[in-house]
C-alpha positions as CSV (number, residue, x, y, z in Angstrom):
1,X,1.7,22.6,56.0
2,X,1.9,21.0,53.0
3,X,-2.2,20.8,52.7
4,X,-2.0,24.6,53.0
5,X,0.4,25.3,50.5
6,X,-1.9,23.0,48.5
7,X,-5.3,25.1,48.9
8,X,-3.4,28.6,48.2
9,X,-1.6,27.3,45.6
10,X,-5.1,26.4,43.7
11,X,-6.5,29.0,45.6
12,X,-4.2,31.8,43.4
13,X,-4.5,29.7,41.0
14,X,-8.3,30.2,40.2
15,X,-8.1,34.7,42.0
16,X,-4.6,35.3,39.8
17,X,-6.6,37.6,36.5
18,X,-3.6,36.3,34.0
19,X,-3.3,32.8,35.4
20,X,-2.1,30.7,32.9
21,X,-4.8,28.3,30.6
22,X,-4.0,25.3,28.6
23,X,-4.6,25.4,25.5
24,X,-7.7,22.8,23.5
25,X,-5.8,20.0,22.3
26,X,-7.4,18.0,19.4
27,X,-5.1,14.6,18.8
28,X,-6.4,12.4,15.5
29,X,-4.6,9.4,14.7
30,X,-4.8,7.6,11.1
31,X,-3.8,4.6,9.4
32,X,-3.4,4.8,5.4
33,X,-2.6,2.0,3.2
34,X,-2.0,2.0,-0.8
35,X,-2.5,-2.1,-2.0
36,X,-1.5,-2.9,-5.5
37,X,-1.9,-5.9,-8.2
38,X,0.1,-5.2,-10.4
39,X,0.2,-7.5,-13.4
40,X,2.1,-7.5,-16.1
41,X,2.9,-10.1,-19.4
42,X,5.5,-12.4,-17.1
43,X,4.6,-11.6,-13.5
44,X,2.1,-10.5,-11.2
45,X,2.9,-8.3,-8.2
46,X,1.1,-7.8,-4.9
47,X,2.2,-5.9,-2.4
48,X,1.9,-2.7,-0.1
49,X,2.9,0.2,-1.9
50,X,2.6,2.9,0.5
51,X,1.6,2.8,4.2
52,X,1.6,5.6,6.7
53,X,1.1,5.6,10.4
54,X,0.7,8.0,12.2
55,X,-0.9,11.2,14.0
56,X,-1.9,14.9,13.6
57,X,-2.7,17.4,16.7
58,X,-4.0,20.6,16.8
59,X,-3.2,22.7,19.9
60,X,-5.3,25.9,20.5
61,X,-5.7,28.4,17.6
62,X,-1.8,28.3,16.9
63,X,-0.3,25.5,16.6
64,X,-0.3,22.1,14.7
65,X,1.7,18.9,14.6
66,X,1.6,16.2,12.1
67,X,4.5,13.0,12.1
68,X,3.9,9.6,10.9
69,X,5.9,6.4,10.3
70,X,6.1,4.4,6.5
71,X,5.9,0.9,5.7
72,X,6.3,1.2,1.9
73,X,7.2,-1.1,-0.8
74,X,6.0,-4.3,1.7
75,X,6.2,-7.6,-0.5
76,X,7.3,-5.6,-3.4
77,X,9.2,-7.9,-6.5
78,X,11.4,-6.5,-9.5
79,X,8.2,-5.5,-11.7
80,X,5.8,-2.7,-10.8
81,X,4.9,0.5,-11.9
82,X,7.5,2.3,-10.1
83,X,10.1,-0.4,-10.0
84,X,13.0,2.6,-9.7
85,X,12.1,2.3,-6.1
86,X,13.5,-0.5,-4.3
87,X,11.4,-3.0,-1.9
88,X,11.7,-2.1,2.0
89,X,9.4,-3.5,4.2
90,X,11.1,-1.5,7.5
91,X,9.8,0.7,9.1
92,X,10.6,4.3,9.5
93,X,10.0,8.2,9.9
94,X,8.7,9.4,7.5
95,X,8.0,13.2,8.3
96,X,7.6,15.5,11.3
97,X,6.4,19.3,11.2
98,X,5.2,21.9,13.5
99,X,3.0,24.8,12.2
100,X,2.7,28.3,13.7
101,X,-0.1,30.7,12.9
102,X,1.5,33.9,14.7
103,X,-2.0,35.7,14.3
104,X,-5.2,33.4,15.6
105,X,-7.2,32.5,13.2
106,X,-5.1,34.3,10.6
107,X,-3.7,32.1,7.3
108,X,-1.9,35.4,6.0
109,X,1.7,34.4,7.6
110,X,2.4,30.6,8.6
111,X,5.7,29.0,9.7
112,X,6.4,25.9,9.6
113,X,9.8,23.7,10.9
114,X,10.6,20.3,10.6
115,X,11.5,17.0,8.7
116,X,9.0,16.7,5.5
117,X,8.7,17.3,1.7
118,X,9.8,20.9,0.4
119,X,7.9,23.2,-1.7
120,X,9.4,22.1,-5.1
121,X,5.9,22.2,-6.9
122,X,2.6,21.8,-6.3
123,X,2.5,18.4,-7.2
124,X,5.2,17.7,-5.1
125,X,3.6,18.9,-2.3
126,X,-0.2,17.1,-3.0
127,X,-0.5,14.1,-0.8
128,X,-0.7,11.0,-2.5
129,X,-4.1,9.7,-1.7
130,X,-6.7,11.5,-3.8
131,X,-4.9,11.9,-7.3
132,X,-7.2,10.9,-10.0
133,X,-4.0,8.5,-11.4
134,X,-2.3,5.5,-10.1
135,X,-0.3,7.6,-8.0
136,X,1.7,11.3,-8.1
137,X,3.4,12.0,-11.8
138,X,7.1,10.8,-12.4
139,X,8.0,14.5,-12.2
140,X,7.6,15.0,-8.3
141,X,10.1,12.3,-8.2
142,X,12.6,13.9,-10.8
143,X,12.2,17.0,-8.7
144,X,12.7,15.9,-5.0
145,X,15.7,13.6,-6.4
146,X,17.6,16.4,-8.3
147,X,17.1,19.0,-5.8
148,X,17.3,17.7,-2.3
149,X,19.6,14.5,-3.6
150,X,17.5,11.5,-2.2
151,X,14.6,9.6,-3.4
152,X,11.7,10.7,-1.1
153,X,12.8,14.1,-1.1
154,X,12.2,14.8,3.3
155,X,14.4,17.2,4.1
156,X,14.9,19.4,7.4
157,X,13.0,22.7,5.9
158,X,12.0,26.1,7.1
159,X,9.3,27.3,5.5
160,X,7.0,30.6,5.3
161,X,4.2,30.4,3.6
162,X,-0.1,31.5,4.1
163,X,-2.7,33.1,1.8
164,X,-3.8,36.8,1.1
165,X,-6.5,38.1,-1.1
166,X,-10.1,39.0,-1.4
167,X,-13.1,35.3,-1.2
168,X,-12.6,34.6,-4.8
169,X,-9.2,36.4,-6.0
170,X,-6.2,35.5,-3.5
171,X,-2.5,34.3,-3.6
172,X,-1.0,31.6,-1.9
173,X,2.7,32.0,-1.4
174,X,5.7,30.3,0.3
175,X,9.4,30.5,0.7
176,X,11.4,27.8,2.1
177,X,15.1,27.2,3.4
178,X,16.1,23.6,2.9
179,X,18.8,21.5,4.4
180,X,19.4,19.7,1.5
181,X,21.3,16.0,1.3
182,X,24.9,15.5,0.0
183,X,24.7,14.5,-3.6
184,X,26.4,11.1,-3.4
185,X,29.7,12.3,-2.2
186,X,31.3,12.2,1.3
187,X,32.6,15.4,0.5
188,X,29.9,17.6,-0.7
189,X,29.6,20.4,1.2
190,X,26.0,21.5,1.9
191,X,25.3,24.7,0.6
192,X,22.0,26.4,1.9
193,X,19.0,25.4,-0.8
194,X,15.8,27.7,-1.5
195,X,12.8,26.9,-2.8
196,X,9.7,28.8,-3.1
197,X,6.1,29.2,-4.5
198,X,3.6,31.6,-5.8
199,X,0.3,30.3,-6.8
200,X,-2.7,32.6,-7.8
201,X,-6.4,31.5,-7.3
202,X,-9.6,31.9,-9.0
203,X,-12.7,30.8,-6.9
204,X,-13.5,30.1,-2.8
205,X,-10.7,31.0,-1.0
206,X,-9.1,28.5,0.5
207,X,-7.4,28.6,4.3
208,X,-3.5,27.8,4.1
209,X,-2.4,24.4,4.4
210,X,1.2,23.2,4.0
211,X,0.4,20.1,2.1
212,X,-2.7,20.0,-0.7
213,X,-5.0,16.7,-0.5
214,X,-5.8,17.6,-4.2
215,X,-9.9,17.5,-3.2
216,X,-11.7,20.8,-4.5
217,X,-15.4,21.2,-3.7
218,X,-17.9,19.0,-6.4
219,X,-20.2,21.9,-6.6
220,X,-18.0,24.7,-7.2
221,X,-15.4,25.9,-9.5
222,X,-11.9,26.7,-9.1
223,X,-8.6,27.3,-10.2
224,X,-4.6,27.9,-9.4
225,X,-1.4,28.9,-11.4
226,X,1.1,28.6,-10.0
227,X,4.9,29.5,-10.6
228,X,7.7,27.6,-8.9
229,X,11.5,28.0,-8.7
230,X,14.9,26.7,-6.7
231,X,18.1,28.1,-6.2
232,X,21.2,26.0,-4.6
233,X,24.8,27.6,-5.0
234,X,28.1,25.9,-5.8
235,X,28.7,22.6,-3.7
236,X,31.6,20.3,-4.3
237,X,29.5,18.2,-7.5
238,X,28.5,21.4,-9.1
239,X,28.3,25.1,-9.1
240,X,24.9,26.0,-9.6
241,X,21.9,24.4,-9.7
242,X,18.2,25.7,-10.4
243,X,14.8,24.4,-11.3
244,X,11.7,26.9,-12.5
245,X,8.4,26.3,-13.7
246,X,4.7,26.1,-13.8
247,X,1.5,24.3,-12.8
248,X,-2.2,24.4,-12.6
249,X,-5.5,23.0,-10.7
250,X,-8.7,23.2,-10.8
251,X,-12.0,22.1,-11.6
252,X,-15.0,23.2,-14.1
253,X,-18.3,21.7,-13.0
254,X,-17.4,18.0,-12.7
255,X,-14.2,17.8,-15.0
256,X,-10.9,18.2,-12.8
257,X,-7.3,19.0,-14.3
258,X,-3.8,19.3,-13.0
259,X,-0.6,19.8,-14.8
260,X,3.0,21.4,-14.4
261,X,6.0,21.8,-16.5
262,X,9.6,22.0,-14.6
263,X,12.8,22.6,-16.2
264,X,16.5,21.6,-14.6
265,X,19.3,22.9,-14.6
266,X,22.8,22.5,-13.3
267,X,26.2,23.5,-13.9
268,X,29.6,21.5,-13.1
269,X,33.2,21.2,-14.4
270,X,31.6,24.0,-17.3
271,X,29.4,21.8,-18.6
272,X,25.3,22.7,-18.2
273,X,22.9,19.5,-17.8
274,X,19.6,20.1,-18.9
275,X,16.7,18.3,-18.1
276,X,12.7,19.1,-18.4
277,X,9.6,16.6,-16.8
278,X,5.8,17.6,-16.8
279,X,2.4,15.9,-16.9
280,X,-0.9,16.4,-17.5
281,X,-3.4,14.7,-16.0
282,X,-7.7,14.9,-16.8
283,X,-10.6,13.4,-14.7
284,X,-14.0,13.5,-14.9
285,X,-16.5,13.0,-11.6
286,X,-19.4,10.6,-12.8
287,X,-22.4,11.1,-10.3
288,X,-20.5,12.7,-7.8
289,X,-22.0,12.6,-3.9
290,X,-20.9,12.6,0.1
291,X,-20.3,8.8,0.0
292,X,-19.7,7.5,-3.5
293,X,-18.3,8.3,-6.8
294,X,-16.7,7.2,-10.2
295,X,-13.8,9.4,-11.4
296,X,-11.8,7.9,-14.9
297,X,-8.8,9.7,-16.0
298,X,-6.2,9.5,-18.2
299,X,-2.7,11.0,-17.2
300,X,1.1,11.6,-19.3
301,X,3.6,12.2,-18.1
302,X,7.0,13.4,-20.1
303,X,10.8,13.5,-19.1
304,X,13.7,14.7,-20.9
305,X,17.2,14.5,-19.4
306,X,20.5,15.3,-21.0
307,X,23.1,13.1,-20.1
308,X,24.8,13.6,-16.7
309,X,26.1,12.1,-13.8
310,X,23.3,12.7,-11.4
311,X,21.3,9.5,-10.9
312,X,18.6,10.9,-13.3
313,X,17.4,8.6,-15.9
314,X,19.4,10.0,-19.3
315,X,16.2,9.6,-21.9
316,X,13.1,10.9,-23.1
317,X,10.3,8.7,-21.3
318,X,6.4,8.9,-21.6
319,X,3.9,7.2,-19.3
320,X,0.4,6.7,-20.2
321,X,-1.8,6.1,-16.9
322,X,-5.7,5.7,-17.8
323,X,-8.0,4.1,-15.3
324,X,-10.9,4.9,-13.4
325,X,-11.3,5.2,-9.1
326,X,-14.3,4.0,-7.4
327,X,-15.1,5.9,-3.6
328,X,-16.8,3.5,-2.4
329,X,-17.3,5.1,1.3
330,X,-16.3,8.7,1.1
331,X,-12.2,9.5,1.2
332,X,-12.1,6.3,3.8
333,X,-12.0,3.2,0.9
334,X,-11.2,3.5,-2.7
335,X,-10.5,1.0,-5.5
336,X,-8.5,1.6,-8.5
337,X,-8.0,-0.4,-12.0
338,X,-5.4,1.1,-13.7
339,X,-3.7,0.7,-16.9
340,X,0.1,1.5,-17.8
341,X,2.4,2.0,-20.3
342,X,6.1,3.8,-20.4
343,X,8.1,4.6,-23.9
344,X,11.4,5.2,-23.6
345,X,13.7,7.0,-26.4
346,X,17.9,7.4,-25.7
347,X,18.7,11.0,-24.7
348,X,20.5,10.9,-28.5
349,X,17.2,10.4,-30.4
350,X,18.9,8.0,-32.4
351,X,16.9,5.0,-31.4
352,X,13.7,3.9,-31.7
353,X,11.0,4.1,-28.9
354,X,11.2,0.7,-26.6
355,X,8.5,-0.1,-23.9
356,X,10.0,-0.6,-20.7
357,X,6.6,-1.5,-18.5
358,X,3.2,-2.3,-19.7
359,X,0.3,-3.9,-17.0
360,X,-2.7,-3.5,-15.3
361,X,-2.2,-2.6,-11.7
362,X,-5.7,-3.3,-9.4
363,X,-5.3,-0.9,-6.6
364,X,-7.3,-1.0,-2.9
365,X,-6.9,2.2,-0.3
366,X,-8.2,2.2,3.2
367,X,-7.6,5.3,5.1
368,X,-8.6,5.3,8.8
């Protein structure tokens, strides 16, 4: 009996005109790892400063999934370049998302759900691993910490997002709700945080993606504005809060550019804190080709912050990064010699500029 039930079960199966299919699933794992040598006048510092494992799937025409763990900051000591973030060699989550392409094979209207980086800026959104400079400008960090209240910025977001337009005048657009972190207090209540993007482009139209790897075609121009902007109502720290700002990317020939300007602002006990960070950020692509290139570039970055009582650095810094990267093999190994040096100035003004890091950093990606 049971061998019968067996054959009309496949039987119907295979006759039944709407029987169900499963969809293609494509599964790509990957290993990234960001090695630095960072030396300085009193110390030298090797260690792991980011590593992500992990995988991305693609299932049918629809859907996506991408989650990986982190193993950052692995040997790190009390100098290096971003010595605000503290050594932690355990490892964690560091994002999960699902994306959903309602239409197949349509980038016009794109959800996406999970735990991962918010649409602050673009900047904030480019992956790490293909930025001309040592790694991302200060002000993706500003931005993640004053908005969504932690360090890395992964939050539990909603987003809705895609691209619309003609092949070589388009926008690129999204709008995100955030679950945003309490702001150091047990009691802070968490009031619903938005966030959203508008970004128009000059030049190939690109198919929507929620993250940007920052890689444009050698052989063709392009370009993106973008304007950026977050809204979070009163909580039990403040009672309004707000960021707004621009950016650009792009690339003429072989000379690449990126920059943004953010400002902050929040409101508590009457008092408004101000606060503004930006960069800007040149490279030029020396003999460019599939497998190999040199790219120097020279990178500042700028913060101003009134003083306040938000864990943001109350000063006017500058950070010179100028360096050169080396592909040796394609996106899979580069190797970068970097050199740095942050000026910082009291939020009065009234004292003089005082270096608070100067080195080399010698840096080694492999991504698998």
């Amino acid at each position: 009996m049971a061998k019968i039930l067996l054959f009309l079960g496949w039987y119907f199966w295979w006759l039944f005109p709407l029987r169900a299919q499963l969809p293609d699933i494509t599964i790509k794992p990957f290993l990234k790892i960001q090695y630095w040598n960072a030396m300085g006048e009193d110390d030298v510092s090797s260690y792991i400063r980011r590593g992500r494992a992990g995988w991305s799937a693609k299932v049918g025409e629809q859907w996506s999934v991408s989650t990986c763990l982190q193993f950052d900051n692995a040997g790190k000591d009390s100098w290096a370049p971003n010595k605000g973030t503290p050594a932690n060699i355990s490892v964690k989550l560091w994002d999960l998302y699902i994306m959903w392409r309602p239409f197949r094979n349509k980038n016009s209207w794109v959800l996406t759900t999970g735990y991962t980086l918010p649409q602050l800026s673009r900047e904030t959104v480019t992956t790490p691993w293909f930025v001309p400079s040592l790694d991302k400008a200060r002000s993706s960090s500003f931005l993640r910490k004053f908005v969504t209240g932690s360090n890395a910025g992964i939050s539990q977001v909603l987003n809705m997002g895609g691209v619309v337009g003609h092949q070589n005048l388009w926008l690129i657009y999204d709008v995100s709700a955030i679950q945003a972190q309490p702001h150091h207090s047990e009691a802070d209540t968490k009031a619903l945080l938005v966030a959203g993007r508008l970004g128009l482009g000059l030049g190939e139209k690109q198919s929507y993606s929620y993250k940007q790897n920052g890689v444009l075609p050698l052989d063709k121009n392009h370009l993106m504005l973008g304007l950026n902007g977050s809204w979070q109502e009163a909580t039990a720290l403040f009672s309004r809060s707000a960021t707004y700002g621009v950016d650009a990317f792009g690339n003429l020939s072989k000379i690449k550019f990126s920059g943004e300007l953010m400002r902050l602002l929040r409101t508590a006990n009457q008092n408004t804190y101000r606060g503004a960070t930006g960069f800007v950020r040149l490279s030029l692509l020396s003999k460019p080709d599939k497998i190999k290139h040199l790219e120097p570039s020279v990178t500042l970055s700028k913060n101003k912050f009134d003083e306040n009582d938000f864990e943001i650095a109350s000063s006017n810094s500058t950070l010179w990064d100028i360096g050169i990267d080396y592909y040796c093999y394609g996106k899979t190994l580069k190797v970068s010699l970097h050199y740095l040096l942050e000026q910082n100035r009291s939020c009065f003004g009234t004292k003089p500029l005082s270096i608070i890091q100067e080195g080399i950093v010698f840096g080694l990606q492999l991504i698998l």
